[in-house]
TITORKOL-57366 format. One line per 4 residues: number of its first residue (from 0); their letters; for each residue y, x, z negated of C-alpha. Coordinates in Angstrom, 1 decimal. Layout:
N
NUM	a	Y:X:Z | ...
//
This chain:
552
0	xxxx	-7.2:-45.1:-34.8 | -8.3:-42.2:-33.2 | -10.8:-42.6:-29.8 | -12.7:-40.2:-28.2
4	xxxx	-11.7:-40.1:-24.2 | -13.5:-39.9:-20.8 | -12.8:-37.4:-17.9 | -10.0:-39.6:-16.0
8	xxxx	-8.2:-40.2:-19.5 | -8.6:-36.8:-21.0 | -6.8:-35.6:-17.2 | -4.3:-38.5:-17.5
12	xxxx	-3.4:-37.8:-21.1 | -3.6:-34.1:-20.9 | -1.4:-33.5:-17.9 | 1.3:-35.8:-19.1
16	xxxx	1.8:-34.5:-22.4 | 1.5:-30.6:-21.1 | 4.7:-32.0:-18.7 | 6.5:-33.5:-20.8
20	xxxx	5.9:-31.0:-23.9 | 5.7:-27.9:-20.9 | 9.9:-29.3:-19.8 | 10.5:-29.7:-23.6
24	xxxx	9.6:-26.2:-24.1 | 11.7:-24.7:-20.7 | 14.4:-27.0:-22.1 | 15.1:-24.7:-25.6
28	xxxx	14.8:-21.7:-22.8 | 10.8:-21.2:-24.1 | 7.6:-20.6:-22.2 | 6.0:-23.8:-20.5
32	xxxx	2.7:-22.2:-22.4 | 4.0:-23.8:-25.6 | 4.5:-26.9:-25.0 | 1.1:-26.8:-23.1
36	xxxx	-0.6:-25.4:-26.5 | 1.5:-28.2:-28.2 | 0.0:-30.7:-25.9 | -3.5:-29.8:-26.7
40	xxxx	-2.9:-29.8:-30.2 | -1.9:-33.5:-30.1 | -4.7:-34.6:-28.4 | -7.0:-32.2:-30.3
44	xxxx	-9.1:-33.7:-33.2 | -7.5:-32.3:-36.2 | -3.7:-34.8:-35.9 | -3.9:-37.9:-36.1
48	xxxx	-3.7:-40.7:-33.3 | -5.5:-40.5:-29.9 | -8.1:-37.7:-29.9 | -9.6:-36.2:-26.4
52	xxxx	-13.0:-35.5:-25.5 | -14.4:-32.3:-27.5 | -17.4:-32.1:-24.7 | -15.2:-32.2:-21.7
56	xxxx	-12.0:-29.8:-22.6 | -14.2:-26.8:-22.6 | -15.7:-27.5:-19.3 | -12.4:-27.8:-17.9
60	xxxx	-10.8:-25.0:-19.6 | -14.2:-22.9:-17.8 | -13.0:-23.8:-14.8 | -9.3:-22.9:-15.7
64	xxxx	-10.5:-19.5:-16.6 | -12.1:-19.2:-13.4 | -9.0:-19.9:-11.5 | -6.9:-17.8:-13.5
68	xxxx	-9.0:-14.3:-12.9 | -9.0:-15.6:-9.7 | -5.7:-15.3:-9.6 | -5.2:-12.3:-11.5
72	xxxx	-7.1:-10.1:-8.8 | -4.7:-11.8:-6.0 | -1.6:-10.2:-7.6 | -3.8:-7.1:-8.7
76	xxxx	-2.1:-3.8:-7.0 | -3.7:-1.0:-7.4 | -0.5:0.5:-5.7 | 1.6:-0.6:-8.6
80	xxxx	-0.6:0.7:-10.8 | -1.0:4.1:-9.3 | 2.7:4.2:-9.1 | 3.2:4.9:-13.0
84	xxxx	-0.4:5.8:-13.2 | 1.4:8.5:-15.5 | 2.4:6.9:-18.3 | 0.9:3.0:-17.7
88	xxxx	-2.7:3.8:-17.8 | -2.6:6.6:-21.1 | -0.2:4.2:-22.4 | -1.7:1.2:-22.2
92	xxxx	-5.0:2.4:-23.2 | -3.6:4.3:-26.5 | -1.3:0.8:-27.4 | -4.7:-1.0:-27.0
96	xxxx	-6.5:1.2:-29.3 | -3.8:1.3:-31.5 | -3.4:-3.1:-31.8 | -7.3:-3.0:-32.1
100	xxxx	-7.8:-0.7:-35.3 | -4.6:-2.8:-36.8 | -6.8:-6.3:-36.3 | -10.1:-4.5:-37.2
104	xxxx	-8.9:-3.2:-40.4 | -7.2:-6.7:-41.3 | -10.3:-8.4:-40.4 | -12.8:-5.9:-41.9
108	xxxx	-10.7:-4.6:-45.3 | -9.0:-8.0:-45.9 | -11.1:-10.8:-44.5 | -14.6:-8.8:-45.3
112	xxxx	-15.4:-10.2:-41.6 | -18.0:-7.6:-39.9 | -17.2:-4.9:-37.5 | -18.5:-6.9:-34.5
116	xxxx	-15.7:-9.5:-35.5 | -12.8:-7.3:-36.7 | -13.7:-5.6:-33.0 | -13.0:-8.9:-31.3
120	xxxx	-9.9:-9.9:-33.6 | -8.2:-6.5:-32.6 | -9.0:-6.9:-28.8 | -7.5:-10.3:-28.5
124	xxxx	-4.6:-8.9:-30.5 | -4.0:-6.3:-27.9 | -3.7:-7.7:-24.9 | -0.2:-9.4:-23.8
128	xxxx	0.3:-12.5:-21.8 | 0.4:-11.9:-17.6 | 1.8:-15.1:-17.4 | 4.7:-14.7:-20.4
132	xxxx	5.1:-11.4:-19.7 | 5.5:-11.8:-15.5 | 7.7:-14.6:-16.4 | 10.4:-12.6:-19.0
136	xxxx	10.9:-10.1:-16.0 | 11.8:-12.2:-13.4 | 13.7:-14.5:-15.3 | 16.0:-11.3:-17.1
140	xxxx	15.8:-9.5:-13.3 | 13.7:-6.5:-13.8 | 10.6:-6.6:-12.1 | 11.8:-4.5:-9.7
144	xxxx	13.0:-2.1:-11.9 | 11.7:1.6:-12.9 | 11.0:0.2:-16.3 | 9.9:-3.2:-14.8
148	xxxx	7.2:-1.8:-13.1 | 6.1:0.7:-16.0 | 5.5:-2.5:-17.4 | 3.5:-4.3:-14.9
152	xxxx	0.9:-1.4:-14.4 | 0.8:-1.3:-18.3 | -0.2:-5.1:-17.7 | -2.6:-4.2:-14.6
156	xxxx	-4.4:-1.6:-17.4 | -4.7:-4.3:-20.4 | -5.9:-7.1:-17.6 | -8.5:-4.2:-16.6
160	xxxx	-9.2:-3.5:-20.3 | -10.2:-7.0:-21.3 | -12.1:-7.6:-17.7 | -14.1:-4.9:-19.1
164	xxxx	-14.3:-5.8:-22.7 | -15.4:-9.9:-21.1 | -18.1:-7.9:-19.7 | -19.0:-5.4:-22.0
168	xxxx	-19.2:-8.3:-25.1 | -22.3:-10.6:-24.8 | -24.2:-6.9:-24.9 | -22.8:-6.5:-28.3
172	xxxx	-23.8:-10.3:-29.2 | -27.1:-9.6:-28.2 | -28.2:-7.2:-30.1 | -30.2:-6.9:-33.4
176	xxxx	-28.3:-4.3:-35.3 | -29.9:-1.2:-34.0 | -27.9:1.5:-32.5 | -30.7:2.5:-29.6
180	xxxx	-30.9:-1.7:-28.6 | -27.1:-1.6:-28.4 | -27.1:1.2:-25.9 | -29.7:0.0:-24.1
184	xxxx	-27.9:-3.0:-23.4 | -24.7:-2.0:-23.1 | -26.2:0.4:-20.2 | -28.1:-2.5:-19.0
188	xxxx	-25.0:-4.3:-18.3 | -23.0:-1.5:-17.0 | -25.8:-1.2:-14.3 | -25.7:-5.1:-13.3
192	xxxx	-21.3:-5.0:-13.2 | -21.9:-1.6:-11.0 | -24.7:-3.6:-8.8 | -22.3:-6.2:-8.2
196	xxxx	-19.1:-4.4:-7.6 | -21.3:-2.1:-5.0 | -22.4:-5.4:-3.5 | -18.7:-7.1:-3.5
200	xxxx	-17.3:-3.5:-1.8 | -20.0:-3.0:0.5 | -20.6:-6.8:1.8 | -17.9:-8.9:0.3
204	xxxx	-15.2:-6.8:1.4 | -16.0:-7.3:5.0 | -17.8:-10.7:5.0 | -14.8:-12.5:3.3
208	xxxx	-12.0:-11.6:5.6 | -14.1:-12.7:8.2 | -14.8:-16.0:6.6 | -11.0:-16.4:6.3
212	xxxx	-10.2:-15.4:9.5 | -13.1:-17.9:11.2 | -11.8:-20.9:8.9 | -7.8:-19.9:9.6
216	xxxx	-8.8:-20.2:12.9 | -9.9:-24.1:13.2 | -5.8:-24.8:12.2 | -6.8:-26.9:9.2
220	xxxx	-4.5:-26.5:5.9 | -7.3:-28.0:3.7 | -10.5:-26.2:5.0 | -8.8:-23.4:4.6
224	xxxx	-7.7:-24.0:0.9 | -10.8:-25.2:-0.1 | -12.6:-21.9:1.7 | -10.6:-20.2:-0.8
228	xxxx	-11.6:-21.9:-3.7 | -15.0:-21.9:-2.1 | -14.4:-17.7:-2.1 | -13.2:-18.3:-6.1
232	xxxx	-16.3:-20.0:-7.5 | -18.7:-19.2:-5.6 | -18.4:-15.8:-6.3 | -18.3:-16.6:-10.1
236	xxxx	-21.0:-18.6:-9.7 | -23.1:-15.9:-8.1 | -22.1:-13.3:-10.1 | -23.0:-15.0:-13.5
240	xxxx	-26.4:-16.1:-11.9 | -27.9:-13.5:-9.9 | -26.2:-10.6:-12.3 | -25.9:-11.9:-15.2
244	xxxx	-22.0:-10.8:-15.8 | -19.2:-13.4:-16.7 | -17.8:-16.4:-13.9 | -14.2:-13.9:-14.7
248	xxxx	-15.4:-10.7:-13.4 | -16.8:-12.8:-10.8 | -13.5:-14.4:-10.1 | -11.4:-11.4:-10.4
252	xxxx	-13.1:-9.5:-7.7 | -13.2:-12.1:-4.9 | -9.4:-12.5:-5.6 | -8.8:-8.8:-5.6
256	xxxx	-10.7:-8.5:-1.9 | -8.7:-11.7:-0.8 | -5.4:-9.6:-2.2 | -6.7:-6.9:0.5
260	xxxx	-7.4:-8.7:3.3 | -4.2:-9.8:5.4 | -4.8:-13.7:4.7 | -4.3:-12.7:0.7
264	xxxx	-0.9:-13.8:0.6 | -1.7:-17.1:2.5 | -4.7:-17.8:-0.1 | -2.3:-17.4:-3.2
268	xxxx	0.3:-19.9:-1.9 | -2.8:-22.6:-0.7 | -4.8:-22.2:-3.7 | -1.4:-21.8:-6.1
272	xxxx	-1.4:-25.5:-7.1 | -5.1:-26.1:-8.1 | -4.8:-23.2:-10.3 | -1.7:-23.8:-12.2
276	xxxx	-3.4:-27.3:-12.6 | -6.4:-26.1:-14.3 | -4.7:-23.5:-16.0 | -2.4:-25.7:-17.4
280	xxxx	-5.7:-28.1:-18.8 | -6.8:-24.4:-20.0 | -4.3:-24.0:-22.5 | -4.5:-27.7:-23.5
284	xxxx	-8.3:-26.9:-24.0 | -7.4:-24.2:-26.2 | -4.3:-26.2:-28.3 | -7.6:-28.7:-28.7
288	xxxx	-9.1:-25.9:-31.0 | -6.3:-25.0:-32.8 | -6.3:-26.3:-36.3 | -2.8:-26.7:-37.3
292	xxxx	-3.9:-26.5:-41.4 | -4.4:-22.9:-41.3 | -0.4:-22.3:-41.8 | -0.5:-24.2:-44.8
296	xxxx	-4.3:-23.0:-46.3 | -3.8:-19.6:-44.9 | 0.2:-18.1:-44.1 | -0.2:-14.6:-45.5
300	xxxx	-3.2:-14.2:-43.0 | -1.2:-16.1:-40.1 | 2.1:-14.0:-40.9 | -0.4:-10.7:-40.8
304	xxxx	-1.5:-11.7:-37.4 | 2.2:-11.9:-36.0 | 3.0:-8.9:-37.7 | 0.6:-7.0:-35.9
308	xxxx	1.7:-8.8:-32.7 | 5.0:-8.8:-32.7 | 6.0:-5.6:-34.6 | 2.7:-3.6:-34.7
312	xxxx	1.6:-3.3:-31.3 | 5.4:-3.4:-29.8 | 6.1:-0.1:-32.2 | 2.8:1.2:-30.8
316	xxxx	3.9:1.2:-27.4 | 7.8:2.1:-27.9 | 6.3:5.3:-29.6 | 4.0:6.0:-26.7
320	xxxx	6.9:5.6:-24.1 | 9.2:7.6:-26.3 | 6.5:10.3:-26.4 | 6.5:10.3:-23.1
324	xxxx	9.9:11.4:-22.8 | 11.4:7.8:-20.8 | 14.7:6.8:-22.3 | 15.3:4.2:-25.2
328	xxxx	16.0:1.3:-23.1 | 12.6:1.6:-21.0 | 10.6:1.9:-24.4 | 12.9:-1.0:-25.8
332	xxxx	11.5:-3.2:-22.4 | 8.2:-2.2:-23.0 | 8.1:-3.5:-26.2 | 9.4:-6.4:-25.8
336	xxxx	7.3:-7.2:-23.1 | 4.1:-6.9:-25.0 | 5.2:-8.6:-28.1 | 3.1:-11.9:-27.6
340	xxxx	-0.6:-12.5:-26.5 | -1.9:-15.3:-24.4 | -4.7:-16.3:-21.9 | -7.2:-13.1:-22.4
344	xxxx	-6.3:-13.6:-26.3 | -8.3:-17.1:-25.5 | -10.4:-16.1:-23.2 | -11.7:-12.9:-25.6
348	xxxx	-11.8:-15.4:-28.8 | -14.0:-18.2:-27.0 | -16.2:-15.5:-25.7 | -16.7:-14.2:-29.4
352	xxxx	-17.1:-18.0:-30.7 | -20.1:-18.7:-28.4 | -21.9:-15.4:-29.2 | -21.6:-16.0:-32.7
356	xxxx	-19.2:-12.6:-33.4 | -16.0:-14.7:-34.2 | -15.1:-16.7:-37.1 | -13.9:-20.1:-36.4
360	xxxx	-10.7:-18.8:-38.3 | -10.3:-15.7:-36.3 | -9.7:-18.0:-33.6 | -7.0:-20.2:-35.4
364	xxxx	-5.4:-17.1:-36.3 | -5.2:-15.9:-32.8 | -3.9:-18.9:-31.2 | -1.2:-19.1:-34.5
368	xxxx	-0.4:-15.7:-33.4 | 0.2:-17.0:-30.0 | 2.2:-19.7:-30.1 | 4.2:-17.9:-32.7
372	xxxx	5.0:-14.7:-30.7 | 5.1:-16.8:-27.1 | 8.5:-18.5:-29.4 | 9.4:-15.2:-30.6
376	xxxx	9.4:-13.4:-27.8 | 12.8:-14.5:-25.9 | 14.2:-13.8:-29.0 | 13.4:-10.2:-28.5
380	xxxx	14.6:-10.4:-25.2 | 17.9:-11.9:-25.7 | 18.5:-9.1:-28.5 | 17.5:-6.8:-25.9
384	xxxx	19.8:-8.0:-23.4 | 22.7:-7.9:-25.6 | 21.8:-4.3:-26.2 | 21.4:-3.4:-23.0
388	xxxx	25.0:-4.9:-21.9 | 26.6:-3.4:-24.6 | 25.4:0.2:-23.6 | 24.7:0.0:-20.0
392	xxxx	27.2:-2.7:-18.8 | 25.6:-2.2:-14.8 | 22.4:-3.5:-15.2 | 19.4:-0.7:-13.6
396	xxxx	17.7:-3.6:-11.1 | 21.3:-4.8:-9.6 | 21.1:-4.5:-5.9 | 21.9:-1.3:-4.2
400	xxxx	25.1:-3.0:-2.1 | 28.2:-1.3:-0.6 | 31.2:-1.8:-3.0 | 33.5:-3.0:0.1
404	xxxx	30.7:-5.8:1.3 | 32.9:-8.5:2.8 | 32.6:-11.0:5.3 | 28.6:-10.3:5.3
408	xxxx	26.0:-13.5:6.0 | 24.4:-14.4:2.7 | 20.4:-15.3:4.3 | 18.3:-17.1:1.7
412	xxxx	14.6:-16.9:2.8 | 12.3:-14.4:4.4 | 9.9:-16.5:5.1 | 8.6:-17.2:9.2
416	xxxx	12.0:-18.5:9.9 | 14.3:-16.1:7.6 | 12.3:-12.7:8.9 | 12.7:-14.0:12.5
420	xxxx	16.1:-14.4:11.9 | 17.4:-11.7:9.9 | 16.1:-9.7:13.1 | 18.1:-11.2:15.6
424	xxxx	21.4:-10.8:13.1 | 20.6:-7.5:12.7 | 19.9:-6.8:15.9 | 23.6:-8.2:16.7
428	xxxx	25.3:-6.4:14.1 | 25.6:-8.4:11.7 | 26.1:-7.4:8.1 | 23.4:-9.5:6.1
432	xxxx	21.9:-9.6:3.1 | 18.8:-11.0:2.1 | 17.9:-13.0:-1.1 | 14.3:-13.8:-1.1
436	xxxx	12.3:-15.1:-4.6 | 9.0:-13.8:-3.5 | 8.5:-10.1:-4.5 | 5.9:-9.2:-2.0
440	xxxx	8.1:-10.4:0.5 | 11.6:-8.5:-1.1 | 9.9:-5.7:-0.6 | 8.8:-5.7:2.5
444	xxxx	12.4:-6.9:3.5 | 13.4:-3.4:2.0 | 11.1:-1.4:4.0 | 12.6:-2.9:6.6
448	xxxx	15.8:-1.3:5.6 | 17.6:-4.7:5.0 | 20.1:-4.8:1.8 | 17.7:-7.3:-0.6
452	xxxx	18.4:-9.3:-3.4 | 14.9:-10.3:-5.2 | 15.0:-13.1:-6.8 | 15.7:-17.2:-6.4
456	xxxx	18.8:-17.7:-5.2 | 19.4:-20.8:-7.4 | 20.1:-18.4:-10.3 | 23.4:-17.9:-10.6
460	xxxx	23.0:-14.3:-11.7 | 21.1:-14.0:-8.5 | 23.3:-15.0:-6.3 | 26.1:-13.3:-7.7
464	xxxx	24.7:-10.0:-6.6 | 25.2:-11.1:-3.1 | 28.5:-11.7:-3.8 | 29.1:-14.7:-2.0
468	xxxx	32.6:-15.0:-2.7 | 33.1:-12.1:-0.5 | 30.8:-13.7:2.2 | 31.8:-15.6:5.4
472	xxxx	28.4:-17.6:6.0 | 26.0:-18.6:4.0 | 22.2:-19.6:6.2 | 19.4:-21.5:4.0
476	xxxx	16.0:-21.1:5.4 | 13.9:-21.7:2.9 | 12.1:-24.9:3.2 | 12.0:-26.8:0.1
480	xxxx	15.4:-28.9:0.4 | 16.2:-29.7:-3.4 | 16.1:-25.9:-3.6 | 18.4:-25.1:-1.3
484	xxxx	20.8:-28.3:-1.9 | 21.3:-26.2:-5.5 | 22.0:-23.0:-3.6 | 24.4:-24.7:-1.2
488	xxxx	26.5:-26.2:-4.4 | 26.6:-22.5:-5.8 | 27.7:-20.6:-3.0 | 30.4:-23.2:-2.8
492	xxxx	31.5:-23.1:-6.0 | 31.6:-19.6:-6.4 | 33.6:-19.4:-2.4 | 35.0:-22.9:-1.2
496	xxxx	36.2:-21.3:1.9 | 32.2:-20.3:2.6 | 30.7:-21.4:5.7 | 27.0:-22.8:4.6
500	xxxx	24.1:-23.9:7.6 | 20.7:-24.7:6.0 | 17.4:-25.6:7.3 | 15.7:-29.6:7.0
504	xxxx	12.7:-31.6:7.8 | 13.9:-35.1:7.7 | 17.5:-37.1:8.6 | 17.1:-37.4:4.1
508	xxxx	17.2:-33.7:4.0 | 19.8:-33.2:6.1 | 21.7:-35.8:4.2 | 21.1:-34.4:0.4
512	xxxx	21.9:-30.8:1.9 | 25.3:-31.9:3.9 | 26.2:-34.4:0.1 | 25.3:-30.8:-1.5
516	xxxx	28.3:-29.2:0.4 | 26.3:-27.7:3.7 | 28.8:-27.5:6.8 | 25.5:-28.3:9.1
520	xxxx	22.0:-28.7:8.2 | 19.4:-27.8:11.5 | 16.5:-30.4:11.4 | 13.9:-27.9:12.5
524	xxxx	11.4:-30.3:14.6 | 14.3:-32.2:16.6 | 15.6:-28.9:17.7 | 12.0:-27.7:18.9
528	xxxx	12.1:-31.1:20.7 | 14.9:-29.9:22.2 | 13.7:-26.6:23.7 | 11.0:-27.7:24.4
532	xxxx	12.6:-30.4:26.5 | 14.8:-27.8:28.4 | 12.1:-25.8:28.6 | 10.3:-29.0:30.8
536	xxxx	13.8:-30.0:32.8 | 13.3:-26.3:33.8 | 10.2:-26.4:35.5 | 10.2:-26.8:39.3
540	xxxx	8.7:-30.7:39.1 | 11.9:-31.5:37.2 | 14.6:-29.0:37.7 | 17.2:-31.0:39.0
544	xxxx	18.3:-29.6:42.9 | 20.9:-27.5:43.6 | 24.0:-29.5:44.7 | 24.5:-28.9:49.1
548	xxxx	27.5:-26.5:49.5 | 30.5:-28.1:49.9 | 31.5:-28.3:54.1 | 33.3:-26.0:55.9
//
């Protein structure tokens, strides 16, 4: 019989059935985001069986939106961006119009919702995923390519977009019809979003490093995370009370001034697992909503919605690339990318639910729309893949290596340890090449002029491109052991004569690395004890005295 939750079971419940739904999903090779939508939808009140709290969820999923335009402003460039400024930003911003009038015209002309809602519907129909999309380009390898990155600043304009749209929005809900009180309070807005953006450049940009800096300073791990997520809602918080704009706007600028200060990297990684937490109870919160009936009462109006999604918008933008004058294959990538919708799709739909400009069915269309196109969308990839092999067998983002590369070292990490290192090889003449997962961190390996691989070496395709069955030694210094145990069985299965030293913190580490195949596994603090203690034995107190010469 179904039963209405508190917090603690609504967290229990919720988290469990997002894992275990979120590894069913990665399992048939789809986003985690479906099985999390799945999850909510179990737990949500209209299947049957145990039913979470209705008051709490949205709650949650507020502070889940917080957290994710928090984190959207720590990976916003504005150097990525202005690096295909050319065709990303007109681009983007002609593909948005173009997604918009296709869900305005469905909704106004077919639906005989008002222009206020069609407005809405065509926003959140606009907009693609960060997280799917991010997610198809690493896994298929081009992030770092020229079309790869066309595609990120066309993402870095859309996340603008909707920032703006989140802001621009509870004007439109407020208003009684008239044209004149519309202006009015759109230019009412716009004047409390430029009050606080002058406030967050002028003050924030120089009071938060500072805060950062001071906390980093007392050597604590956890007052440092939680100064960040201090940064993160506070902010919001402020933002929302003292000018009236969203907690998002709020959120995406102090995460775009922690981006860049120098302790911006550092805050991602710290505050990395509270927000994939609460993102993940975000879009359970949103599966909670989703009324699964709507396919059944309502499929012309669901299939509609995908259309639009999927082929709509995709032809949109592979026509804007194309007129451009960029090459099939980067319009092809484009589209793909953009075929599917996801968190601002929610975010924009819950926004136009509160004010009243949304249908309740607008928003089961939208999240049908999702979770169809999120399961959809490798499809298009793996079509696009096959495409691209069969006409363009060497793939644009493989690594720019000499063809003779042989007996190179194969280093795995460029983290403290890795970037330390692949100086000292380097400066010894040794041929490396670097695989590093982190992008940020890729390219700054590049800059350095070191031959890079981006990507985690645990992917077979990844650490093919090193070409480890041409190298003599293989070095491990990422940290995470299970990682690296997977590495070590790969680089000996694709060169058993390999040499392969990795990097531990406990005698169990060194044991699963060395029963993975490693040759020798360096437990990092016993050999600082070790230093350390020659460093002592060769101080005068206890340096050992020079033996007498022998007699004449």
């Amino acid at each position: 019989m179904p039963h209405h939750t508190s917090l603690i079971a609504l967290l229990c419940v919720g988290f469990v059935m997002a894992f275990a739904l979120g590894m069913l999903a990665r399992r048939l090779r789809l986003s985690p985001l479906v099985g999390y939508l799945l999850a909510g939808v179990l737990v949500g009140p209209f299947t049957p069986g145990f039913v979470a709290d209705q008051t709490l969820a949205p709650q949650l999923a507020e502070v889940g939106v917080i957290l994710l335009m928090f984190g959207v402003g720590l990976h916003f460039s504005l150097k990525d961006l202005m690096a295909v400024r050319a065709i990303a930003l007109p681009g983007a911003i002609a593909q948005i119009a173009a997604a918009t009038a296709m869900g305005w015209a469905m909704a106004h002309y077919w639906l005989g919702w008002s222009h206020a809602a069609g407005l809405v519907f065509g926003l959140a129909l606009s907009v693609a995923s960060t997280v799917v999309l991010l997610r198809a380009l690493e896994d298929r390898r081009l992030l770092d390519t020229g079309k790869g990155r066309v595609a990120v600043g066309w993402l870095i304009v859309e996340d603008l977009a909707m920032v703006l749209a989140l802001v621009l929005l509870p004007a439109l809900g407020d208003h009684d019809g008239g044209a004149g009180r519309l202006g009015l309070a759109l230019l009412l807005t716009l004047l409390k979003v430029g009050g606080f953006v002058a406030l967050m450049l002028l003050v924030g940009r120089r009071l938060i490093p500072r805060l950062l800096e001071g906390v980093a300073g007392t050597g604590s791990r956890e007052l440092f995370t939680l100064c960040v997520l201090a940064v993160a809602m506070g902010v919001a918080f402020g933002a929302a009370e003292l000018f009236g704009v969203s907690f998002a706007l709020g959120a995406f600028f102090a995460g775009m001034l922690l981006n860049e200060s120098e302790f911006g990297h550092k805050a991602a990684n710290d505050s990395l697992p509270l927000r994939d937490a609460f993102a993940v109870l975000f879009f359970v919160s949103v599966g909670m909503l989703f009324d699964p009936l709507i396919l059944i009462e309502h499929p012309l109006h669901v299939l509609a919605t995908l259309l639009i999604i999927v082929l709509g918008k995709s032809l949109a933008a592979w026509a804007i690339v194309r007129a451009f004058g960029k090459p099939n294959d980067t319009a092809f990538t484009i589209a793909a990318s953009l075929a599917q919708i996801g968190e601002f799709s929610f975010i924009l739909a819950g926004l136009g639910i509160a004010l009243g400009l949304l249908p309740a069915e607008g928003r089961d269309l939208i999240l049908a729309g999702a979770l169809l196109s999120i399961v959809i969308n490798p499809l298009l990839f793996a079509w696009l893949e096959r495409r691209t092999a069969r006409d363009a067998p060497r793939r644009e983002d493989a690594a720019p290596l000499p063809q003779d590369l042989a007996g190179h070292v194969i280093l795995v990490g460029y983290g403290r340890v890795g970037r330390h290192l692949a100086q000292l090889l380097r400066e010894r003449g040794v041929p490396l090449v670097l695989v590093e997962a982190d992008r940020e961190r890729a390219l700054a390996a590049r800059a350095q002029g070191l031959a890079t691989v981006h990507g985690n070496a645990a992917d077979v395709r990844v650490l093919q491109e090193a070409h480890p069955e041409r190298a003599h030694l293989g070095i491990l210094a990422v940290p995470n052991a299970l990682e690296a145990g997977e590495v070590v069985a790969r680089m000996k299965a694709a060169n058993p004569m390999i040499s392969v030293l990795a990097r531990a913190h406990s005698d169990t580490e060194v044991q699963h690395l060395l029963a993975h195949g490693a040759d020798a596994a360096v437990l990092a603090e016993r050999e600082l004890a070790y230093s350390l203690t020659d460093m002592v034995m060769a101080t005068p107190p206890y340096r050992a005295p020079r033996a007498a010469p022998p007699a004449a």
